[in-house]
PDBQT receptor file of N, H, CA, C and O in Angstrom, charges set to zero:
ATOM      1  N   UNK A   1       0.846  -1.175   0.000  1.00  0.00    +0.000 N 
ATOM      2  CA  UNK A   1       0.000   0.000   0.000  1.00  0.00    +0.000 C 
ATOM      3  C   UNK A   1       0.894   1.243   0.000  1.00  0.00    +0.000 C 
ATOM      4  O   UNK A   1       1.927   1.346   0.663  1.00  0.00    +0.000 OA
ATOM      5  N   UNK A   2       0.387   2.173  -0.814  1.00  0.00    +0.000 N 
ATOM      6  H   UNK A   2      -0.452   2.090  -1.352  1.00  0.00    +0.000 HD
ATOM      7  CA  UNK A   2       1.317   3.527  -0.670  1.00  0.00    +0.000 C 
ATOM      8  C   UNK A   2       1.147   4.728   0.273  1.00  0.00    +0.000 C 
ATOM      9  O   UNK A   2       0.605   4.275   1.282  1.00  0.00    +0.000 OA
ATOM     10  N   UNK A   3       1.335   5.920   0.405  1.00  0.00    +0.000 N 
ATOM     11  H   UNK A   3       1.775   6.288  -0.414  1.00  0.00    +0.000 HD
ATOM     12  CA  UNK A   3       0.735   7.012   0.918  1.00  0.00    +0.000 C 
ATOM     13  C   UNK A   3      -0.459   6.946   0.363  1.00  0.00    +0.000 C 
ATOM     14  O   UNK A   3      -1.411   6.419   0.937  1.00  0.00    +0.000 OA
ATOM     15  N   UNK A   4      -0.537   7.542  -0.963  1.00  0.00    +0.000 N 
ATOM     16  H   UNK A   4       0.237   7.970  -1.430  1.00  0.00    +0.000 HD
ATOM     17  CA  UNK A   4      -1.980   7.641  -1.661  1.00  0.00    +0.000 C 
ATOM     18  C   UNK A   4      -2.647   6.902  -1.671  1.00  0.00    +0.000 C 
ATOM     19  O   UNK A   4      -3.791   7.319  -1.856  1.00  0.00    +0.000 OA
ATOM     20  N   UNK A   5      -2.554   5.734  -1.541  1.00  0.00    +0.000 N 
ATOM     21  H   UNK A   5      -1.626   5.395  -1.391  1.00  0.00    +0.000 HD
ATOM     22  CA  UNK A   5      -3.564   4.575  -1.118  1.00  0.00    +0.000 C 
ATOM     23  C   UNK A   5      -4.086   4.907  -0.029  1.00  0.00    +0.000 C 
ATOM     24  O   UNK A   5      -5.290   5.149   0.062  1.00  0.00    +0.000 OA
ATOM     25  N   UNK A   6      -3.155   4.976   1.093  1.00  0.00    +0.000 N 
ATOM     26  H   UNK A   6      -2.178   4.779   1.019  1.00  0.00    +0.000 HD
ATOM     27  CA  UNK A   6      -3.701   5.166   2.751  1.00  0.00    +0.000 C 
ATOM     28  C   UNK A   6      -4.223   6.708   2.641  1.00  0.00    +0.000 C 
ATOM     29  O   UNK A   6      -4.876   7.010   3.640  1.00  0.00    +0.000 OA
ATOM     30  N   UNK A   7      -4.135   7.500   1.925  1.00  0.00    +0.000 N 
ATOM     31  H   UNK A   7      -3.604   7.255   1.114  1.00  0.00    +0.000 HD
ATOM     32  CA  UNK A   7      -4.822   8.538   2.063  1.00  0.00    +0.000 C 
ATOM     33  C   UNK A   7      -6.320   8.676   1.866  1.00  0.00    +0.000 C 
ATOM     34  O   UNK A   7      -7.214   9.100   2.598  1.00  0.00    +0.000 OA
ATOM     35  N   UNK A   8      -6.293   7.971   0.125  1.00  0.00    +0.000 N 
ATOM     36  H   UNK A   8      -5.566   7.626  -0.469  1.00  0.00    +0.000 HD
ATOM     37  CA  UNK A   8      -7.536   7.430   0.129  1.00  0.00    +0.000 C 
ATOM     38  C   UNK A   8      -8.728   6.717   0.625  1.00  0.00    +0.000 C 
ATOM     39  O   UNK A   8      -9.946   6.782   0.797  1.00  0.00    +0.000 OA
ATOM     40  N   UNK A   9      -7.791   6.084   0.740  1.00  0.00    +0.000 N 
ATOM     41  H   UNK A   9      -6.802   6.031   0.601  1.00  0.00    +0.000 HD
ATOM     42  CA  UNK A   9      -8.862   5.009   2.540  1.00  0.00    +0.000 C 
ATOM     43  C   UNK A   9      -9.226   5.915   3.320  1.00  0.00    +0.000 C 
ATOM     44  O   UNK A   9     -10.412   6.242   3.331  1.00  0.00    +0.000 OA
ATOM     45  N   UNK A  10      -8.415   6.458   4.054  1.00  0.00    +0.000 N 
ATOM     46  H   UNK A  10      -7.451   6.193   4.046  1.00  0.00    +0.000 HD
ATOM     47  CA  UNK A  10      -8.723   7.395   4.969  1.00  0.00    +0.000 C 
ATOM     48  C   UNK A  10      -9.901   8.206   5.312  1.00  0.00    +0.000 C 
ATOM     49  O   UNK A  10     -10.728   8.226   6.223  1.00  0.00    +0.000 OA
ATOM     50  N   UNK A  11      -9.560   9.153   3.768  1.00  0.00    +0.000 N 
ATOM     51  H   UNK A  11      -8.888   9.137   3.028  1.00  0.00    +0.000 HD
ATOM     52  CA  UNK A  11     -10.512   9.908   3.306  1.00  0.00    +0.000 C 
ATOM     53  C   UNK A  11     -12.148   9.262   3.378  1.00  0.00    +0.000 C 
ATOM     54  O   UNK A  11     -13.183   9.713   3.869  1.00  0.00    +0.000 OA
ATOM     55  N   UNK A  12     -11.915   8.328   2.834  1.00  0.00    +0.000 N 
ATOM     56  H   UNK A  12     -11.074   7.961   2.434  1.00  0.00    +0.000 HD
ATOM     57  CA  UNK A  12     -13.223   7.101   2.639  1.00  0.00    +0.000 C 
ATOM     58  C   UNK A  12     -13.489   7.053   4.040  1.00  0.00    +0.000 C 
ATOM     59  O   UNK A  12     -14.470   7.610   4.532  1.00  0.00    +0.000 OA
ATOM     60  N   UNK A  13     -12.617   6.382   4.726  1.00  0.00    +0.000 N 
ATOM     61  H   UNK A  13     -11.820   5.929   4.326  1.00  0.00    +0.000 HD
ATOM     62  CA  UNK A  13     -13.494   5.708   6.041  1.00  0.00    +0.000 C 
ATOM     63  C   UNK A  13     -13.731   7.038   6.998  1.00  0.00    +0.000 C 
ATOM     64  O   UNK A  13     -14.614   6.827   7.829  1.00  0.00    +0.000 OA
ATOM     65  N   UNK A  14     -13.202   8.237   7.065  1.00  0.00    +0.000 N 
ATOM     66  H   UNK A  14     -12.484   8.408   6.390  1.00  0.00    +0.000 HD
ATOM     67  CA  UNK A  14     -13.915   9.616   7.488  1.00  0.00    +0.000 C 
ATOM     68  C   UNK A  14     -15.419   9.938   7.266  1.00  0.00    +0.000 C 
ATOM     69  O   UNK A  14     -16.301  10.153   8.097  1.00  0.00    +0.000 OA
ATOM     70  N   UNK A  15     -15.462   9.910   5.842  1.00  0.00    +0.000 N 
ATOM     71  H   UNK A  15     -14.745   9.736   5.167  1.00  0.00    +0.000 HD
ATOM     72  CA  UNK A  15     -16.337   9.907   5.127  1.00  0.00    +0.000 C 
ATOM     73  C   UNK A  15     -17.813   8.986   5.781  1.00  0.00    +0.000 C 
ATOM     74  O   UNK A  15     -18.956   9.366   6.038  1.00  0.00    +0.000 OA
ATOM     75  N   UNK A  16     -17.029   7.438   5.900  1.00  0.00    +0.000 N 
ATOM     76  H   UNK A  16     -16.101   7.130   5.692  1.00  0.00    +0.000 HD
ATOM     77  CA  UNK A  16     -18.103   6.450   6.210  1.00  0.00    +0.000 C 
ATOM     78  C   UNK A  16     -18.722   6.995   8.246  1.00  0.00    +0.000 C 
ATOM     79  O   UNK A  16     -19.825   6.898   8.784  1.00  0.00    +0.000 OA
ATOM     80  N   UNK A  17     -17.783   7.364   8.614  1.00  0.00    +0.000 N 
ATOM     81  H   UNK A  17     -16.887   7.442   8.177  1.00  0.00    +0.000 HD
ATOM     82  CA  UNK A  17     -17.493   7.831   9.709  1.00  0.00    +0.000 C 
ATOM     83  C   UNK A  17     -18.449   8.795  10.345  1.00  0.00    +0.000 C 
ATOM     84  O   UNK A  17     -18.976   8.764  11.457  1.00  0.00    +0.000 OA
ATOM     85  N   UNK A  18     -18.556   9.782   9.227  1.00  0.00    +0.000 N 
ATOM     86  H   UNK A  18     -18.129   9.808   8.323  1.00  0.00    +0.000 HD
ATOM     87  CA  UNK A  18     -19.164  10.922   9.503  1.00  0.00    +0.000 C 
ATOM     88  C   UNK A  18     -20.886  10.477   9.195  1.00  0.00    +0.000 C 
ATOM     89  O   UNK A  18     -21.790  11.170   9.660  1.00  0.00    +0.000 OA
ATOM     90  N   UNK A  19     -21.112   9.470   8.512  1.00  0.00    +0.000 N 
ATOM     91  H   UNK A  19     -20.377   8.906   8.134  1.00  0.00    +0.000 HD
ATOM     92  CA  UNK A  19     -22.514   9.375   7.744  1.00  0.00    +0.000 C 
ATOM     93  C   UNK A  19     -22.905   8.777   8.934  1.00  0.00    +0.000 C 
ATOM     94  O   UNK A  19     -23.665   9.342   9.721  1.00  0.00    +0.000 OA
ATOM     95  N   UNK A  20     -22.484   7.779   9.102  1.00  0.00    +0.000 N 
ATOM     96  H   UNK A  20     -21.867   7.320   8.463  1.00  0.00    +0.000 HD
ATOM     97  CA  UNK A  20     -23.159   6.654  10.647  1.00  0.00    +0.000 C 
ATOM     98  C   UNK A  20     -23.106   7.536  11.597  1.00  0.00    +0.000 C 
ATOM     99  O   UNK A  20     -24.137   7.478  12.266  1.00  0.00    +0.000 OA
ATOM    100  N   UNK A  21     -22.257   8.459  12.027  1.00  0.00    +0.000 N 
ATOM    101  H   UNK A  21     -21.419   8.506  11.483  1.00  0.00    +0.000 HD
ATOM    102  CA  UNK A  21     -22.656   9.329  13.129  1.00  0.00    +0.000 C 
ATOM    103  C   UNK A  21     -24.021  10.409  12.813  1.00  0.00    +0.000 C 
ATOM    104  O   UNK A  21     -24.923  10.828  13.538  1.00  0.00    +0.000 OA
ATOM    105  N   UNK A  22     -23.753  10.570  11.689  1.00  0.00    +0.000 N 
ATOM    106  H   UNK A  22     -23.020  10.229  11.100  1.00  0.00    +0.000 HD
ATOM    107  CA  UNK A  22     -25.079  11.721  11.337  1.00  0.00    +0.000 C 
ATOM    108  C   UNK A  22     -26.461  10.410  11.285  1.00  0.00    +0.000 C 
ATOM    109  O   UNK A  22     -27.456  10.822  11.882  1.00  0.00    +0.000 OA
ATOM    110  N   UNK A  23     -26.586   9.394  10.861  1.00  0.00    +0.000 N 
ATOM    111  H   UNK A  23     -25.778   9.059  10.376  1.00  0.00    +0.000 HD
ATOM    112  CA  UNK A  23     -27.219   8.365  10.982  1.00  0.00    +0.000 C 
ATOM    113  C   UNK A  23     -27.763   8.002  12.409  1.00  0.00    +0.000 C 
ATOM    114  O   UNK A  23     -28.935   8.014  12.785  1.00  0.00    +0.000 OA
ATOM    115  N   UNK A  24     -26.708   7.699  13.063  1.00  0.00    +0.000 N 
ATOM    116  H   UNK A  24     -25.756   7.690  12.757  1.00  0.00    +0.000 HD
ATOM    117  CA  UNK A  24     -27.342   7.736  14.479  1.00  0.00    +0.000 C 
ATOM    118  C   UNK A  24     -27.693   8.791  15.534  1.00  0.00    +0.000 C 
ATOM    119  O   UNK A  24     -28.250   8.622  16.619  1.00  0.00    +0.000 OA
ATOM    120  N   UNK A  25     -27.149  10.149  14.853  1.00  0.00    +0.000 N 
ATOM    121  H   UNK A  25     -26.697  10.287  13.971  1.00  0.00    +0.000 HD
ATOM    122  CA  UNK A  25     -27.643  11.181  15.479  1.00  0.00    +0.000 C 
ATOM    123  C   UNK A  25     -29.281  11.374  14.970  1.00  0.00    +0.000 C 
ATOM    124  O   UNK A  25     -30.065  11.900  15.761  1.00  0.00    +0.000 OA
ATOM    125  N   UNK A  26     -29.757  10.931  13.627  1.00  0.00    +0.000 N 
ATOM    126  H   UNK A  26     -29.121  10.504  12.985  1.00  0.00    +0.000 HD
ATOM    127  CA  UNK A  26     -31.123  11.102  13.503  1.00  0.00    +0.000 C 
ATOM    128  C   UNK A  26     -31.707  10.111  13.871  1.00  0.00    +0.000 C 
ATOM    129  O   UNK A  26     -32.934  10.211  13.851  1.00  0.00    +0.000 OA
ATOM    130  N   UNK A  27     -31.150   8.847  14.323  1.00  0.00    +0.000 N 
ATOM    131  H   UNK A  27     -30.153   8.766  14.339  1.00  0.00    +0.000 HD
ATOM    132  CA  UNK A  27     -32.093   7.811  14.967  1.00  0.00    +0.000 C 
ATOM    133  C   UNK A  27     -32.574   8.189  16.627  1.00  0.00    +0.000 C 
ATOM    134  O   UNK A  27     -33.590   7.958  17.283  1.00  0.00    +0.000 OA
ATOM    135  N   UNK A  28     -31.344   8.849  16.889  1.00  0.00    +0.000 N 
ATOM    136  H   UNK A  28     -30.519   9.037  16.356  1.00  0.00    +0.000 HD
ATOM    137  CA  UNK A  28     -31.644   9.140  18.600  1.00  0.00    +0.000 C 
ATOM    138  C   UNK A  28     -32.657  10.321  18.485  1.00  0.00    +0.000 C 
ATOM    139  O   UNK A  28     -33.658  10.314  19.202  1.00  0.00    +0.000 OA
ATOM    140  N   UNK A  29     -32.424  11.351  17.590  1.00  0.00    +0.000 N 
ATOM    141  H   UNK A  29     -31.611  11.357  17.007  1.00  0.00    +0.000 HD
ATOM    142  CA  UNK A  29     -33.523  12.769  17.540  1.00  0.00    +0.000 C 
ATOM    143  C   UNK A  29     -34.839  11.842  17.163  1.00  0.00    +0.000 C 
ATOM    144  O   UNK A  29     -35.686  12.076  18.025  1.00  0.00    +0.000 OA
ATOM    145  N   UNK A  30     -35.180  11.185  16.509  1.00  0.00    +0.000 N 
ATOM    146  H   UNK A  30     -34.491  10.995  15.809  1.00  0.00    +0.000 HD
ATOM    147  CA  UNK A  30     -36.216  10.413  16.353  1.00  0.00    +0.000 C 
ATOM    148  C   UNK A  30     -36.851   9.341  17.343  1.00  0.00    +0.000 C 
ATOM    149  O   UNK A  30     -37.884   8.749  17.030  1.00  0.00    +0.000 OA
ATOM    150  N   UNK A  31     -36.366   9.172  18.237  1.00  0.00    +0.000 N 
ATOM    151  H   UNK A  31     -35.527   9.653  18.491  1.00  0.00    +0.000 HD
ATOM    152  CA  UNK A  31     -36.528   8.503  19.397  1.00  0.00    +0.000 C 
ATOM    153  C   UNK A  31     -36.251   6.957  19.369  1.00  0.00    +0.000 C 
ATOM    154  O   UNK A  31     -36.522   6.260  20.347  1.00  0.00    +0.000 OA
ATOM    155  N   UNK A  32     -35.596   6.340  17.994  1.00  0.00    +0.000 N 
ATOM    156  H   UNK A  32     -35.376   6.906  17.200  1.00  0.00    +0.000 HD
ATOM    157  CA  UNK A  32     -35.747   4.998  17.678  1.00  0.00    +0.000 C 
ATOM    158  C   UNK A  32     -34.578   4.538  18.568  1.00  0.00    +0.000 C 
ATOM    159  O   UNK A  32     -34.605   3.334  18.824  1.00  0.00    +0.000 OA
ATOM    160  N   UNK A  33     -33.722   5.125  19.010  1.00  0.00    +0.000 N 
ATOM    161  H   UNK A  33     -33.700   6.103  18.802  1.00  0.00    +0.000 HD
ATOM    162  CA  UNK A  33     -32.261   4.882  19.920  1.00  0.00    +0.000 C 
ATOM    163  C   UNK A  33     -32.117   5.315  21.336  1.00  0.00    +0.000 C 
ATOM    164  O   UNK A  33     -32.247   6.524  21.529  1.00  0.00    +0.000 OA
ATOM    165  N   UNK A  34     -31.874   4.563  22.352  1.00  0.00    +0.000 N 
ATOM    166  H   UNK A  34     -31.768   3.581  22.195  1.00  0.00    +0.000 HD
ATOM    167  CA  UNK A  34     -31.146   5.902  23.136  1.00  0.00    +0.000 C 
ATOM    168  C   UNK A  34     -29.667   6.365  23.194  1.00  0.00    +0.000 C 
ATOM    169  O   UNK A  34     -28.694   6.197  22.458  1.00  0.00    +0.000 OA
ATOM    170  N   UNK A  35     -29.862   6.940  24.232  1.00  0.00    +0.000 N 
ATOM    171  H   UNK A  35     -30.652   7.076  24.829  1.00  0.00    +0.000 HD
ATOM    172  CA  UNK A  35     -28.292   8.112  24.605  1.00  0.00    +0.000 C 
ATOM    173  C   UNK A  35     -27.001   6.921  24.702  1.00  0.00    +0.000 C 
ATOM    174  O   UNK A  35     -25.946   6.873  24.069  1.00  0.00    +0.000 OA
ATOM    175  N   UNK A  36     -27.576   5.955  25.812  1.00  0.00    +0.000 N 
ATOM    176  H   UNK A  36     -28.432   5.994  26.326  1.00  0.00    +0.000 HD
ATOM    177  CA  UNK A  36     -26.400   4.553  25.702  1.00  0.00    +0.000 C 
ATOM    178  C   UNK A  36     -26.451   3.577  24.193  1.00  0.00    +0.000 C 
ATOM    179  O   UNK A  36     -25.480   2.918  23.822  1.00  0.00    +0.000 OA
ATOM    180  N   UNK A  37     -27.588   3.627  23.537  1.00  0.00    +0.000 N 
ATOM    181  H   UNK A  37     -28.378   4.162  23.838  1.00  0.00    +0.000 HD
ATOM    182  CA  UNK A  37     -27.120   2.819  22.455  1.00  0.00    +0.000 C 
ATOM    183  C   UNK A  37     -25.965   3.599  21.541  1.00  0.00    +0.000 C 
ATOM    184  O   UNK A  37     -24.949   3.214  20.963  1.00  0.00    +0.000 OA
ATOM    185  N   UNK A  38     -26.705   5.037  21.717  1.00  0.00    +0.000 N 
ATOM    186  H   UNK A  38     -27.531   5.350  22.186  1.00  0.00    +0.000 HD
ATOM    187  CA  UNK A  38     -25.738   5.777  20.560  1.00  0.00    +0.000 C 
ATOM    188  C   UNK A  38     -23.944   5.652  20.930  1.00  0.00    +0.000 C 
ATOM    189  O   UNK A  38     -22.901   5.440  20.313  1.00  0.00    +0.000 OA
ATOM    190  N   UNK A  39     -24.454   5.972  22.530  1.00  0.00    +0.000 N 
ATOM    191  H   UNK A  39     -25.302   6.144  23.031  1.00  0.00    +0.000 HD
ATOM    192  CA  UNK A  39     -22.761   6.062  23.274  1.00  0.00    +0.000 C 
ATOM    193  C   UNK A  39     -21.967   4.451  22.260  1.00  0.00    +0.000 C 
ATOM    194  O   UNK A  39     -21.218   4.197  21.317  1.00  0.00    +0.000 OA
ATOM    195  N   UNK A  40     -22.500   4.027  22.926  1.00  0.00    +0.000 N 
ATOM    196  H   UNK A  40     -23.108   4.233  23.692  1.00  0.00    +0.000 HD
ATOM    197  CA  UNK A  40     -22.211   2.319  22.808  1.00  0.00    +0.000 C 
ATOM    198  C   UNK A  40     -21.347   2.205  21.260  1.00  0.00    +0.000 C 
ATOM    199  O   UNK A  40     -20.172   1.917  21.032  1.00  0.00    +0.000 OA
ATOM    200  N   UNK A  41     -22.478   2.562  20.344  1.00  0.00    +0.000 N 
ATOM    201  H   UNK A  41     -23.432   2.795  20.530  1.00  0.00    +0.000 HD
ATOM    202  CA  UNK A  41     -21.963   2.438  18.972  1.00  0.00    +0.000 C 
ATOM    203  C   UNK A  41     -20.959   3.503  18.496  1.00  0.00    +0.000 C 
ATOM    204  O   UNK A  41     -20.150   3.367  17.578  1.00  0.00    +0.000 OA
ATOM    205  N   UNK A  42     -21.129   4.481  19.197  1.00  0.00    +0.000 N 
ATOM    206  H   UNK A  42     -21.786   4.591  19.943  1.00  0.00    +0.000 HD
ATOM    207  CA  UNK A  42     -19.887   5.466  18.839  1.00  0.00    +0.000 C 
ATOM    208  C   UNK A  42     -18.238   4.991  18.983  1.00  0.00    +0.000 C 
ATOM    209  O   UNK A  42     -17.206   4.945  18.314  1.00  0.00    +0.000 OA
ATOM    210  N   UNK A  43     -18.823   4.633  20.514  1.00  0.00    +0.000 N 
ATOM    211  H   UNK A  43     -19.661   4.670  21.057  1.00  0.00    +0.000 HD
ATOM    212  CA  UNK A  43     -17.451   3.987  20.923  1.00  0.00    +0.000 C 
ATOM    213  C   UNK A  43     -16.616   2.880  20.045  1.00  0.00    +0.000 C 
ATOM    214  O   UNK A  43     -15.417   2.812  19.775  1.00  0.00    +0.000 OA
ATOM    215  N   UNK A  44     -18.063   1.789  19.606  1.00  0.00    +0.000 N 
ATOM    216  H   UNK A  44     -19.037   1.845  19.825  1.00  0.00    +0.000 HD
ATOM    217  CA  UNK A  44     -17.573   0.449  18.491  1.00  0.00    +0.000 C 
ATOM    218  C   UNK A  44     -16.774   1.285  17.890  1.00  0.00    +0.000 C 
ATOM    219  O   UNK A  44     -15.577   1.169  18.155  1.00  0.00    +0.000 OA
ATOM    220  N   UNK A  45     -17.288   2.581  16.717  1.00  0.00    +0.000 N 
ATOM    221  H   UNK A  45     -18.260   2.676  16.502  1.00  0.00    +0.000 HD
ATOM    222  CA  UNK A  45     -17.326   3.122  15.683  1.00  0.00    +0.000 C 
ATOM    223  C   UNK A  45     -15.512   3.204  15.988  1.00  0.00    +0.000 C 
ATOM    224  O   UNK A  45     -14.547   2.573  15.557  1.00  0.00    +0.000 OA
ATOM    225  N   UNK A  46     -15.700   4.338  16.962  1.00  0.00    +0.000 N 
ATOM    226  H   UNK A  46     -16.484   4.850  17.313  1.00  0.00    +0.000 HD
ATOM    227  CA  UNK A  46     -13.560   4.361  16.968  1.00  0.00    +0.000 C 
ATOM    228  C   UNK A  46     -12.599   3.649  17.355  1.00  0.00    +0.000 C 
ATOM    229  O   UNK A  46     -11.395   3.884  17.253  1.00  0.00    +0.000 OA
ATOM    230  N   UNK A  47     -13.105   2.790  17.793  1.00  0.00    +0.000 N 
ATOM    231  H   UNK A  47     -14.083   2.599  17.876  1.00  0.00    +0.000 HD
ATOM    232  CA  UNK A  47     -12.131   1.507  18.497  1.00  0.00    +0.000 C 
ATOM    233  C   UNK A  47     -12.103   0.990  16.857  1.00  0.00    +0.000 C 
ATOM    234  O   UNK A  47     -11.063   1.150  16.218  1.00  0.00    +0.000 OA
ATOM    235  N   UNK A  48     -13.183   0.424  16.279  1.00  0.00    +0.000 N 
ATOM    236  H   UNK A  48     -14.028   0.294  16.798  1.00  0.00    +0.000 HD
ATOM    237  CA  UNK A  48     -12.911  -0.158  14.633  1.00  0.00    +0.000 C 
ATOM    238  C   UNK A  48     -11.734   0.506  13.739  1.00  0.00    +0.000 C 
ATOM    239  O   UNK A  48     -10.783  -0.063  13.202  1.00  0.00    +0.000 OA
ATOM    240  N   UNK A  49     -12.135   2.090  13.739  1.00  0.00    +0.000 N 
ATOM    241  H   UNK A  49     -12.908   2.551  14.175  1.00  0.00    +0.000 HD
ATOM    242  CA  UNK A  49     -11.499   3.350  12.935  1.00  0.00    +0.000 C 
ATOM    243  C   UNK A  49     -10.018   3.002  13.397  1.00  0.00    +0.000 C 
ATOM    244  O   UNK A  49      -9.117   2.469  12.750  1.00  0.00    +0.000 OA
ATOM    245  N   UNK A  50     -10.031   3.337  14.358  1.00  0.00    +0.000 N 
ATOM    246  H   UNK A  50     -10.763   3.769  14.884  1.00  0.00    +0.000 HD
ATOM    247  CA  UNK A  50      -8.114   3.184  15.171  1.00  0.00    +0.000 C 
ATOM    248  C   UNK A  50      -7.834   1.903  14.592  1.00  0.00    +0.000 C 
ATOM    249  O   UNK A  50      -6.758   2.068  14.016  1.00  0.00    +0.000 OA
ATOM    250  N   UNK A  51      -8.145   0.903  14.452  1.00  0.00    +0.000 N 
ATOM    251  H   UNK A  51      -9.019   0.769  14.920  1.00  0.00    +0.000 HD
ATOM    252  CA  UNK A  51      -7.548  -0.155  14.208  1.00  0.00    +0.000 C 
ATOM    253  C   UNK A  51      -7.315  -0.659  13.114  1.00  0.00    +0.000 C 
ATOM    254  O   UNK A  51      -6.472  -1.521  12.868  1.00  0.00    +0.000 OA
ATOM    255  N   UNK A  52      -8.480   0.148  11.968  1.00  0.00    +0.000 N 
ATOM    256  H   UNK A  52      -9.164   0.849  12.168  1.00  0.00    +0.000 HD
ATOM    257  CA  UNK A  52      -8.371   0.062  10.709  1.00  0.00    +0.000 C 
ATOM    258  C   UNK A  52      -6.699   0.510  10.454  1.00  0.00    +0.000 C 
ATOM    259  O   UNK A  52      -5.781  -0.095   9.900  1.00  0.00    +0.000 OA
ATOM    260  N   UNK A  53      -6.786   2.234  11.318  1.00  0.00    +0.000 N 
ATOM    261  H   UNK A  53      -7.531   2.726  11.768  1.00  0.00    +0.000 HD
ATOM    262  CA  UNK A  53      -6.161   3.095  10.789  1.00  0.00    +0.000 C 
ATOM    263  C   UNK A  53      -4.479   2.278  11.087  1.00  0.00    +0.000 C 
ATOM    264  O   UNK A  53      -3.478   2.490  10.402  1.00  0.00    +0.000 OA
ATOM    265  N   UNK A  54      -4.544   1.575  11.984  1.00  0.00    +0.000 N 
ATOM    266  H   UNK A  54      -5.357   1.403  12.540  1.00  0.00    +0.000 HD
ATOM    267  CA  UNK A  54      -3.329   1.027  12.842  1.00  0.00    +0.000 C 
ATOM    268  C   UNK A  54      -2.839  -0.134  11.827  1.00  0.00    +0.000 C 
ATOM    269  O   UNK A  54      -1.617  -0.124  11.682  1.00  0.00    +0.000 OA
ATOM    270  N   UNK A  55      -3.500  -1.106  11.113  1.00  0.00    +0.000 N 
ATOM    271  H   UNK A  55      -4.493  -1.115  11.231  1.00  0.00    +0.000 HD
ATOM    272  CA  UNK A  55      -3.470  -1.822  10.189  1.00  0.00    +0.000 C 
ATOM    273  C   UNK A  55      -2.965  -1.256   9.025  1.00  0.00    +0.000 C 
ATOM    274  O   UNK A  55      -1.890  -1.733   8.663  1.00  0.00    +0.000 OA
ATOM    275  N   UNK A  56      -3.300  -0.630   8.537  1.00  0.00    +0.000 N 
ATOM    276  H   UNK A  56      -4.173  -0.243   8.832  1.00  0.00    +0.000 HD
ATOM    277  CA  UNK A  56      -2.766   0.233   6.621  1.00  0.00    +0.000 C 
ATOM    278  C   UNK A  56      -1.376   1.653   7.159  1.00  0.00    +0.000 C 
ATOM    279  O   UNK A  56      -0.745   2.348   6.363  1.00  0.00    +0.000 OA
ATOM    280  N   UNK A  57      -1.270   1.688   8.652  1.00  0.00    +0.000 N 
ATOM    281  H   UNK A  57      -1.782   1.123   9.299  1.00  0.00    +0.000 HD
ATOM    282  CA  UNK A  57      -0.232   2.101   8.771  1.00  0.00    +0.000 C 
ATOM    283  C   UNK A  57       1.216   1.014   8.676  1.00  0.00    +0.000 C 
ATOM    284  O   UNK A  57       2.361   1.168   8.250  1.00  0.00    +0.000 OA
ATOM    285  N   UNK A  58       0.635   0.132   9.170  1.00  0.00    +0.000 N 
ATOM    286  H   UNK A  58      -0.295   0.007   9.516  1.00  0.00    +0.000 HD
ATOM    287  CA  UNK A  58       1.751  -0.829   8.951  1.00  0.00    +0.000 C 
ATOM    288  C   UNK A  58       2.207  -1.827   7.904  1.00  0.00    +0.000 C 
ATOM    289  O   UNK A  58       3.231  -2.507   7.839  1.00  0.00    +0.000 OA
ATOM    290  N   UNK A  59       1.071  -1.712   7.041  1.00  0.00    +0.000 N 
ATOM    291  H   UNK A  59       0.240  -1.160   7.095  1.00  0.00    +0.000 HD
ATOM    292  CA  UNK A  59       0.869  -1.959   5.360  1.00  0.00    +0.000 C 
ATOM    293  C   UNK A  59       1.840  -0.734   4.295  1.00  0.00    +0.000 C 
ATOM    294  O   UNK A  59       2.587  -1.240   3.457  1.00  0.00    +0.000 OA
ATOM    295  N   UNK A  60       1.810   0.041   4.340  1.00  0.00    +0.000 N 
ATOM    296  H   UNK A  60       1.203   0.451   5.021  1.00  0.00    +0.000 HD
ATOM    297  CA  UNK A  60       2.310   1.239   4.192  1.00  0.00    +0.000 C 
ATOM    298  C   UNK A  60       3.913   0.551   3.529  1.00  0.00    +0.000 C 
ATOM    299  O   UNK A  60       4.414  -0.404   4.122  1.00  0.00    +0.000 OA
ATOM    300  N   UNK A  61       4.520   1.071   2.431  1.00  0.00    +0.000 N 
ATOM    301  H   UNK A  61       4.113   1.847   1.949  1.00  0.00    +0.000 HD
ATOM    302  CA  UNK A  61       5.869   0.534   2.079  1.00  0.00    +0.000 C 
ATOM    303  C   UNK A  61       6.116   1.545   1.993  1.00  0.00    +0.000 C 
ATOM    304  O   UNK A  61       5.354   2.427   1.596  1.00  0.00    +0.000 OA
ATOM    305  N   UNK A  62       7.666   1.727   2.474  1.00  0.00    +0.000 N 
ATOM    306  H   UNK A  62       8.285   1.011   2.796  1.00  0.00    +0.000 HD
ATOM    307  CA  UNK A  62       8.276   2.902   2.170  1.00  0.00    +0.000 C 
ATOM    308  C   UNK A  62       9.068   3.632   0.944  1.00  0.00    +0.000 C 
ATOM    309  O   UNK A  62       9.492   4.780   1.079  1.00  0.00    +0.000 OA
TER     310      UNK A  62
């Protein structure tokens, strides 16, 4: 994998990042969620992200 590869990803999984949070911010304003489910899944959300991100850092050739 290169820089521009991992940039790209990046970019992408920000991207995916930002939608599921705006996603579950309209499930909780809608009442279909609560405050701990949202917590809950947020938390999944960056523990996943970090580890993605921790993975294609070490993919990375110099």
């Amino acid at each position: 994998m290169t820089q521009k590869q991992r940039l790209i990803y990046s970019i992408l999984i920000a991207l995916c990042v930002l939608a599921t949070m705006l996603g579950l911010s309209w499930l909780q304003n809608a009442g279909m969620i609560s405050q701990k489910t949202f917590q809950y899944v947020a938390i999944g959300v960056a523990v996943v992200v970090v580890v993605i991100n921790a993975v294609m850092r070490r993919k990375v050739k110099p």
